[in-house]
C-alpha positions in Angstrom: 33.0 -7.3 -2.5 34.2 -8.7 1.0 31.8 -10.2 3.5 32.1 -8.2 6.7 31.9 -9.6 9.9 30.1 -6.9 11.7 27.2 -7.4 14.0 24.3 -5.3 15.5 24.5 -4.9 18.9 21.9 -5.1 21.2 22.3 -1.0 22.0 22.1 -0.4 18.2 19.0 -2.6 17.9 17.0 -0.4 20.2 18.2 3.1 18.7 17.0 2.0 15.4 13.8 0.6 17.2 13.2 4.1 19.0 14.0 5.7 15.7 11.6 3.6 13.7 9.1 4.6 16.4 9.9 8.2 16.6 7.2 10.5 14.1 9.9 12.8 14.2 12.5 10.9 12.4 12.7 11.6 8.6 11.9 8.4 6.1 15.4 8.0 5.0 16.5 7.8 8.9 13.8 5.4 9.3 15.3 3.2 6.1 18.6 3.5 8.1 17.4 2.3 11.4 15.2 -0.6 9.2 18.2 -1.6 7.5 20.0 -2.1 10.8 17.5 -3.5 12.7 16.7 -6.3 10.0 20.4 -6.7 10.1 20.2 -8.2 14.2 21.4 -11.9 14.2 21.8 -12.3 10.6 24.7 -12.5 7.7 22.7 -9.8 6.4 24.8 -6.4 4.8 23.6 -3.1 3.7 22.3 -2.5 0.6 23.2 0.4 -1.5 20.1 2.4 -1.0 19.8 1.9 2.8 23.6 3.0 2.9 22.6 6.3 1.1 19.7 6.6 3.2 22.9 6.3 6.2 25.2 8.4 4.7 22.5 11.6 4.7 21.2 10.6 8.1 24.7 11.3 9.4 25.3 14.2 7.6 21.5 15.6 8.9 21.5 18.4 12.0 18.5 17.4 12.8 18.8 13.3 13.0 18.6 12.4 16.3 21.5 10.5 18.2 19.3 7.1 18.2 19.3 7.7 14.5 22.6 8.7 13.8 23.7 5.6 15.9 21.5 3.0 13.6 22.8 4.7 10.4 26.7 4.3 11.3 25.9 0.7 12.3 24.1 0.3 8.7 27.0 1.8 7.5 29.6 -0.6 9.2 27.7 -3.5 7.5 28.2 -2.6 4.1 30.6 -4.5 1.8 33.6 -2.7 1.3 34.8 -2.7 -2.8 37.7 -4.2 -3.9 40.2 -2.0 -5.4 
């Protein structure tokens, strides 16, 4: 897999903080936003269960935009597969 060079930015950081705050946000929106926000000034890249977690968070109605906006940065961070 390729090392990507994507960073959190400092808007993303504090969606995912509000949505790891928020008692409405479902647990795998809340393992979106984690993944994310443990993501913020690090080499770090999602893993394959916080990147499922991201995947159903943007497919959700009911996710919030603070979560949907953590979850596509999660999603941006993970390794992309060589073909």
């Amino acid at each position: 897999m390729d090392a990507k060079k994507a960073a959190t930015h400092k808007a993303t950081a504090t969606a995912a903080a509000k949505t790891l705050k928020s008692h409405r946000a479902s647990k795998t929106a809340k393992s979106a936003a984690g993944s994310t926000l443990s993501q913020r000034g690090t080499k770090k890249v999602t893993g394959e269960k916080s990147a499922t977690a991201a995947a159903k968070t943007l497919k959700s109605h009911r996710a919030s935009k603070a979560a949907k906006s953590a979850a596509g940065s999660a999603l941006a961070q993970r390794p992309r597969k060589k073909s």
